[in-house]
Each structure stands twice: as structure tokens, then as C-alpha cells.
N, C-alpha and C positions, 0 to 999 in steps of 0.2 A: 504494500500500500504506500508505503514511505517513496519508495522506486519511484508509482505513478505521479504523485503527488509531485513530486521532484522534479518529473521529465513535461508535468504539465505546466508549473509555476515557469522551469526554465524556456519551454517553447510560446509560452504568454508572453514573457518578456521579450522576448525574439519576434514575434506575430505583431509585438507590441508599435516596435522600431517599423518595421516591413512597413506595415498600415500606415504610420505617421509622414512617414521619410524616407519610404521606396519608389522607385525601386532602388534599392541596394545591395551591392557586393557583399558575399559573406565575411574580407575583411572589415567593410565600413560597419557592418551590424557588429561584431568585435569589438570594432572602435566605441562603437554607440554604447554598448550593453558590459562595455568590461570585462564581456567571458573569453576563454580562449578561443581559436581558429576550431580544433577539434571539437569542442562543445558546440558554438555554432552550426558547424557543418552538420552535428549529429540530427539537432533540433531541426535546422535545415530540410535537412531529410526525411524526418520523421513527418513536417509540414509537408514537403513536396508528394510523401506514400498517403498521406490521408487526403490532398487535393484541395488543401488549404492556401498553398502556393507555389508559384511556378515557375522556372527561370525563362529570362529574356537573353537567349546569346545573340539577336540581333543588334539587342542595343551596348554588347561590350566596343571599349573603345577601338580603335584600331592600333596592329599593333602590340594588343594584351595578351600576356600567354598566362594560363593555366584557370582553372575553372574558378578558384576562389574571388575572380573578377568581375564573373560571370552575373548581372543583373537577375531580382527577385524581385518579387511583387505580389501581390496578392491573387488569386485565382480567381475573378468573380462571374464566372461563367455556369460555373455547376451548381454551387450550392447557395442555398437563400434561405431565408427566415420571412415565416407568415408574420401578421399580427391582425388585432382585433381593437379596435378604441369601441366602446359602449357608450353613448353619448344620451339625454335624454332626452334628444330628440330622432338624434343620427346613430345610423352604427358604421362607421368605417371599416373595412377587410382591405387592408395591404402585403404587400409580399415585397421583400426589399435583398440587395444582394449584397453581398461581404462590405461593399464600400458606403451600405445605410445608401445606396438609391435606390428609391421605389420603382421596380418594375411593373409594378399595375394598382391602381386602386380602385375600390368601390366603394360607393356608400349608399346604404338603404335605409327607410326609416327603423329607427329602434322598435321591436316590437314592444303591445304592450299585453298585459296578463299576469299570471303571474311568473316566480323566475324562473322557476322551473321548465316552464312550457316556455318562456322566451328564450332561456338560454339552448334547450333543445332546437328551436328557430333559428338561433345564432349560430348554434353549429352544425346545420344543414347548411345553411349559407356559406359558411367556411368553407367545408368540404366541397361544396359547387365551387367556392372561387379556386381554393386550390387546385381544384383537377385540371384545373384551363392551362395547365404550367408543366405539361410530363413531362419534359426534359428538365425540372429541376431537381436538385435532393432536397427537401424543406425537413430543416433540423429541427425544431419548434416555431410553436407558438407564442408571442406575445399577448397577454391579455389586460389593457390598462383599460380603466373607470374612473370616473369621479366617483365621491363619498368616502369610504374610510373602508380600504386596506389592510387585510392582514396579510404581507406576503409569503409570508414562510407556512401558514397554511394553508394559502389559496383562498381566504373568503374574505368575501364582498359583502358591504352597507353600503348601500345607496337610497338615502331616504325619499330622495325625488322620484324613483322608481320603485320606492314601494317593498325594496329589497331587506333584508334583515341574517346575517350571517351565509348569505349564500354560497355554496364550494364551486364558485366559479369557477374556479382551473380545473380543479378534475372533471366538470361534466364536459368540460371541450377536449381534455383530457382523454377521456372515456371515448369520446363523438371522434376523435382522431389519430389516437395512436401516438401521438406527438410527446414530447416536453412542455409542457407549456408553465407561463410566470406571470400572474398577477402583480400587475403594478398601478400604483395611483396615477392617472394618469399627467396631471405638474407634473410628478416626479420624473414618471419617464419620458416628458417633455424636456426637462432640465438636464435628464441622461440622456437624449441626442444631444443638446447643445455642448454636454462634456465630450461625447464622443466625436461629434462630427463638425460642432460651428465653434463659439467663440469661448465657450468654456474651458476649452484646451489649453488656453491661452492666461487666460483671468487667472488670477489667486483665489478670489471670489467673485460669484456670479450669484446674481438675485433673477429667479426668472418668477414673470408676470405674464398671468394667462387670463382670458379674459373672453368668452364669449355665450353660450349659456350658462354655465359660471364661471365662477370665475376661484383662483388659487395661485400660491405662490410656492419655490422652490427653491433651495440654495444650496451651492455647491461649495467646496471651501478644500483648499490644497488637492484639488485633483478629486474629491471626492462628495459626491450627495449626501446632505444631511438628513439623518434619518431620527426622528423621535421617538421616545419609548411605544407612542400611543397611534400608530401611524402617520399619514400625513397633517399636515398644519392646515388650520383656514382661515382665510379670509373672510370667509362670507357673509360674517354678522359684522365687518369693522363697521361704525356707524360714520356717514358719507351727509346723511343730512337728505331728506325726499319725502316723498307723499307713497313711494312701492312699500304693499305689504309683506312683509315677508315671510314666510310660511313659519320661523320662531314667533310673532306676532306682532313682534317690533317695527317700524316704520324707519326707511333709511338707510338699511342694512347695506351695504358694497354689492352683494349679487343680485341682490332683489330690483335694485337701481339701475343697474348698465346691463343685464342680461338681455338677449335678443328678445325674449318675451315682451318683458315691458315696452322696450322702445317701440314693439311693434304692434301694444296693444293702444299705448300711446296716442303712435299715428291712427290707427283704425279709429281710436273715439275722436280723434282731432277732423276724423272724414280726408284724411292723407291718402289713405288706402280702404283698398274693398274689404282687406282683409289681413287679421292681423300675421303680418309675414313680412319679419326681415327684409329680404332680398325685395319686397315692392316698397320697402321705405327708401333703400338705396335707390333704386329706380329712380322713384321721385324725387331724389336729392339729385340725382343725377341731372334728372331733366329740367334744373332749377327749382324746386318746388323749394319756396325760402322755411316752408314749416318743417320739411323731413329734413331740412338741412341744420335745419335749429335744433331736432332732437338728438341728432349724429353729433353735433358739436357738442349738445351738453352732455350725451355718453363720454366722449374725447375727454372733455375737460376735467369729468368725477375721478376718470379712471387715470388720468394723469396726476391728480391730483393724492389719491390713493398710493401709487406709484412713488410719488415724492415720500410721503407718509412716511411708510415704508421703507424706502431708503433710506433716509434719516436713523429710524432706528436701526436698521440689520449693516447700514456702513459698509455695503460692498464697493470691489472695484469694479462691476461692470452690472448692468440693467440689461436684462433682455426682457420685449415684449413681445407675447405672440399671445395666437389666438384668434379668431374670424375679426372680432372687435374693433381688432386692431388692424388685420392684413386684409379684409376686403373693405376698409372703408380706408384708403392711403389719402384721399384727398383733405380727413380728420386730423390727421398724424401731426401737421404745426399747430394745429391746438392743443394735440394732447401733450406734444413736448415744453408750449407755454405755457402748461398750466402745471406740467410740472418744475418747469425754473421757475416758473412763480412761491412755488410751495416749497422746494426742498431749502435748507438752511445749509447745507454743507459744499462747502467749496469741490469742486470736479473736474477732471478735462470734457472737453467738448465731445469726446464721443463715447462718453458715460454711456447710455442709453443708445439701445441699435436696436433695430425690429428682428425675430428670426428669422434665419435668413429660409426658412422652408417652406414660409407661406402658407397657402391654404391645405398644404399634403403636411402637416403637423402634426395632425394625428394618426395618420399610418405610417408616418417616421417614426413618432416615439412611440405609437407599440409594437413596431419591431426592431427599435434599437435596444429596448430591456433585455431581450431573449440574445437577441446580435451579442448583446456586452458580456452575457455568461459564455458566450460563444468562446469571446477574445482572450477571458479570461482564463476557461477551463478545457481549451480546445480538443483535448483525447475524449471529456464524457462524451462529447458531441459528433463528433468523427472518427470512427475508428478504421485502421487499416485495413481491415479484411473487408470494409464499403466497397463495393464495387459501384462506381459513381457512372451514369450514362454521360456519352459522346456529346459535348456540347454544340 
């Protein structure tokens, strides 16, 4: 056990350089990783028999003798990772490859009933999206939600769906044959932005989500914070409004900027036929000055929020995302006014940056959770004796 344990920690940290900083030479991952030539080459190898990567000798320079020169890279042509975001309105099914890019998404409505028979629903669906992909190998499943997460045994609260300890992983679990990982879904928002955007980067990174709710995530030396009680929320900070909130309070951060309200908003305002997001945008689109005014005062709470926030948690980098924020960009100088309005702490100018994944956010980050145990623990997930189809 000690062995495995050994040859996976060492080929993670090798998987680790490749990913970041390849393609590279088995000297320069040496250089990178401070192991020797011989332990590289072995992890090397042990990567290239399980089809986790693969050398490039087109791109050796000219001139170069002997293999240890020889360009690697990550293989992302075989194998991929599903995922599942559960939204409370939407369900997202993405399927993403080694490098966290989504090779196909769907979204359908979240069904409703109860979870039982919904998550039976969710992974019929699954298994339909998956089949569309036979030339892949799909390692697992990622499974993030709002509400409150237990990861380690797979259950789900989601009080907006009516859910109450549910074994969300193992029934997709069951429905698939898979791995699958329950995650909150901020959080494995905030784990793409470690893995693949600007988290990598940052010491600290405060990430802001915001679209039928809304939640926060922080990252700190390389690593997601994680709390005794699962994830953290926002949802009741009080922002100041007339939305009720389903705690009974008036005011509440979700209750306030979530797509519902704005959109029930416009419907009583006579903006729209009917209350839906996407025809408030419209009519801001099409100058309509009233949807334009509800979109702004979303912009401004949630910027404002945002500051808040910063101020206490004192990170070096802001990320927002979330519908909220990425399909209304024309908001985006309000929301950034209102939060240099608000925040008290001095900052450089590109504190705050939107993520960079857009509207495919939520089939990023529920298959970046699954992807990251990937990186991390590569032999559970691939073993040699896989015989992987011809890409």
C-alpha cells in the first residue's frame, strides 16, 4: 500500500509540472520537481502505460540526441470526466477533457418531485449524455449543488428543492458504474479557478457566485477552504430590499439579486409577459430604461456585497462569476462602481476579474472536482491493464 501510495503522490507531482508547464522534457520536469532523471523517467512511464501522457518527438529541438529531451504533454484525447451541476432551476451534464475543456454541454430543466425520482431522472439523463461520446474513457463523475454538502459521504441538503440528506453520489453512483464526488457547487467553482484560471496564481482568491443564488469560496496557498460544517453562505447577509426570503427576513443577498426576483420584478412592472430572466435582458437590450434599471440595481447590491466581503476575508484576488454577472456584461461598470464605492481597502486595479468560463461554469466546475482527484490520485483512476480505445 505504502508502494502505491508512493508511486501515486510521486507521478501527481510529475502530472502536476506536465499540466502546468508542458510540454516538457523529462530533464526540465527534474529540474521542476527536484527528483532525479531515473524517478522521472519511471513516473514518466508509468503516465505514458496508463494514457495519461504522451510524448511529442516532433517538437524536440533540432539537433537533440537522446530521449530524455524528448517533449510531454498531457494526452487529452482519450480520457475525460462527466459532470452534473443540479441547479434549481437548471440541470447542466458536461463532459470535459484532461485540460478542464468542455467537450459538450447540456442543460435541461431541473426536474421536480421528489429526490428520489428526480435524481433517478438525472441519471437517465446522464447516461443518455454520456453514450453520445464512445470513443471516450469517462473516469467519473462530478456531482456539485447548491445547499449544504457532505462530501465525504455523498449527501445532499438543498432546501430550495425540497431535499433533506439525500445520497446523491451513490444513486448516480449506482445509475452509472462510475466514481462519482459530490461537491458544493462555489466550491467547485473556486476549484476550476485553482485549477485552470487565476487561482493558480493568487495566494488568495475570494470567488463570488451569483445567479439563482448566490455563495462565496476561498482559496488560500494553493488550497480551498473547507469548514467543519460544509460550505459557507451568503444568502441571508442583509443587503437592504422589499424580497422575501424564504428565512422570512426581508433583504436577504439571495433573495434580492437572484434571477427570480428580478424577473418577477419586471413581470409586475409589465417589462415582461412573463417572469423570465432572459426576456428582462431582452428588454434591456432593446433599451427598455425599466429592465435596464432592475439589471443595474442587481449590478450594484451585488457589487456592493462583493466589497463587503472583501473587506472582511482581505484576499489578493476577487473573482466573479455566475449568469448574474457573465450574461449581463453590459452591468459589469456598475457592478465594479459600486464596489470601489464600498470597499475600504486599498488594491491594485485588477483586484476583481470576471471568470474567465462564462456561461459553461457550471459544467467546468462539476467536472473539475472529479478532474482534480484525477490529478491528484492518478493510479485509482487509471490503471494499466485499461485498454483505452483509438482516439
Amino acid at each position: 500500500m505504502e508502494a502505491v501510495l508512493s508511486r501515486n503522490a510521486t507521478a501527481a507531482g510529475v502530472l502536476a509540472v506536465i499540466r502546468r508547464a508542458g510540454p516538457l522534457s523529462r530533464a526540465a520536469i527534474g529540474e521542476r520537481t527536484g527528483l532525479s532523471l531515473p524517478t522521472v523517467s519511471r513516473s514518466v512511464s508509468a503516465l505514458i502505460g496508463v494514457g495519461l501522457v504522451r510524448e511529442h518527438p516532433e517538437l524536440v529541438p533540432v539537433g537533440s540526441i537522446g530521449r530524455p529531451r524528448v517533449p510531454l504533454h498531457l494526452d487529452d484525447g482519450v480520457f475525460a470526466v462527466g459532470g452534473v451541476h443540479i441547479g434549481v432551476s437548471t440541470t447542466t451534464y458536461g463532459l470535459a477533457d484532461l485540460r478542464g475543456a468542455i467537450i459538450a454541454s447540456q442543460e435541461l430543466p431541473t426536474p421536480s418531485g421528489d429526490a428520489e425520482d428526480a435524481l433517478a431522472h438525472i441519471a437517465g439523463k446522464l447516461r443518455a449524455f454520456l453514450r453520445r461520446f464512445p470513443r471516450r474513457v469517462v473516469l467519473g463523475v462530478g456531482l456539485a449543488s447548491g445547499g449544504q454538502v457532505d462530501t465525504e459521504r455523498g449527501l445532499l441538503d438543498h432546501e430550495r428543492l425540497g431535499w433533506r440528506s439525500v445520497p446523491a453520489a451513490e444513486a448516480l453512483r449506482r445509475a452509472t458504474g462510475l466514481p462519482v464526488l459530490l461537491e458544493g457547487h462555489v466550491a467547485a467553482m473556486a476549484s476550476a479557478e485553482l485549477v485552470f484560471g487565476r487561482g493558480a496564481s493568487a495566494p488568495s482568491l475570494l470567488y463570488f457566485y451569483a445567479r439563482e443564488v448566490v455563495g462565496i469560496a476561498m482559496v488560500v496557498d494553493g488550497r480551498l477552504h473547507r469548514g467543519p460544517w460544509g460550505g459557507s453562505t451568503i444568502a441571508h447577509l442583509p443587503v437592504g430590499g422589499s424580497a422575501e426570503c424564504p428565512c422570512g427576513a426581508l433583504g436577504c443577498l439571495e433573495a434580492e439579486v437572484c434571477d427570480r426576483t428580478v424577473a418577477e420584478r419586471a413581470a409586475a412592472a409589465g417589462v415582461v409577459d412573463e417572469a423570465d430572466i432572459r426576456l428582462v435582458r431582452a428588454a434591456a437590450a432593446g433599451g427598455d430604461s425599466r429592465a435596464v434599471g432592475l439589471l443595474t440595481d442587481r449590478a450594484h447590491t451585488i457589487g456592493r456585497a462583493a466589497a463587503i466581503l472583501r473587506d472582511v476575508l482581505n484576499p489578493h484576488a476577487v473573482v466573479l462569476g455566475g449568469q448574474a454577472v457573465t450574461e449581463d456584461p453590459d452591468r459589469l461598470p456598475d457592478l465594479l462602481r459600486s464596489f470601489r464605492d464600498t470597499t475600504t481597502l486599498p488594491g491594485p486595479a485588477d483586484l476583481v476579474s470576471v471568470t474567465p468560463f462564462g456561461p459553461a461554469v457550471q459544467a467546468v466546475a462539476a467536472c473539475t472536482g472529479l478532474l482534480t482527484r484525477v490529478f491528484e490520485n492518478p493510479f485509482d483512476f487509471v490503471r494499466p491493464t485499461r485498454k483505452a480505445p483509438t482516439p
